[in-house]
N, C-alpha and C positions, 0 to 999 in steps of 0.2 A: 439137504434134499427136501425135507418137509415143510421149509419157508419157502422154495421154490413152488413146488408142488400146491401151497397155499396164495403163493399170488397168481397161476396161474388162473386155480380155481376163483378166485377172487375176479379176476379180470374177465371170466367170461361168464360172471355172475353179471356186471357190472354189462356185458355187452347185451345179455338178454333182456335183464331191466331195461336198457336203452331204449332196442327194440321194439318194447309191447309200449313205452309211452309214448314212442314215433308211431305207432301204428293204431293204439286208442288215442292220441292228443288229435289225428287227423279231423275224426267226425265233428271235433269242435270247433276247430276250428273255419272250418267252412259251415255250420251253425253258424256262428258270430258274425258271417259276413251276410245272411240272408236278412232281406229287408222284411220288418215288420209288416203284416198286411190287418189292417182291422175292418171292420164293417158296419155300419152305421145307421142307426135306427131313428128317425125323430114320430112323436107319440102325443096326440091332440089328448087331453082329459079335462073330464068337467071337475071342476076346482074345488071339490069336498075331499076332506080327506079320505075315507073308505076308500072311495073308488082310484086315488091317488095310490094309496096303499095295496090296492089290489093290484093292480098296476104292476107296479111297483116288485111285490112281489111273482108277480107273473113272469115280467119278466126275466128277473131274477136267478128263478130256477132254470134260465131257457139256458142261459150264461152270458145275459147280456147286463153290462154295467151302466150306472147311471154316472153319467158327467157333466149334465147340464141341465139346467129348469130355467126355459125362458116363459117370456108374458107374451107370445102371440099377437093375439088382438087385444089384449088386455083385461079379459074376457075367462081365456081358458089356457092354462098352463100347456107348454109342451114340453116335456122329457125327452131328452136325449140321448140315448143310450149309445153306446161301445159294445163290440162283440172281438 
């Protein structure tokens, strides 16, 4: 009676666990299928570093990433940031 009585219990252990990972696995799953969206900054600076650096950090803190430093005109950097 109390090996019964323990896979019963066993089995609707086992259906509740089920349950809560069918029902919290959902929200991830359709997370995982939304497409990235980023936003894109490009950034003209005069080509000293301070003001590169300020920049730089300015951005920064906004939460915009650097991913790229082209030559412009050849002249004056421009930063490219990610958000």
């Amino acid at each position: 009676m109390n090996q019964r009585r323990a896979m019963v219990i066993s089995l609707g252990v086992s259906l509740v666990v089920s349950t809560v990972m069918l029902v919290v696995g959902q929200p991830f799953a359709v997370k995982a299928q939304e497409q990235k969206r980023f936003e894109y900054k490009i950034v003209e600076v005069l080509p000293d570093t301070m003001n590169m650096q300020t920049k730089l950090n300015e951005f920064g803190m906004n939460g915009w990433e650097l991913v790229a430093v082209s030559m412009g005109n050849m002249t004056e950097p421009r930063m490219i940031f990610k958000k």
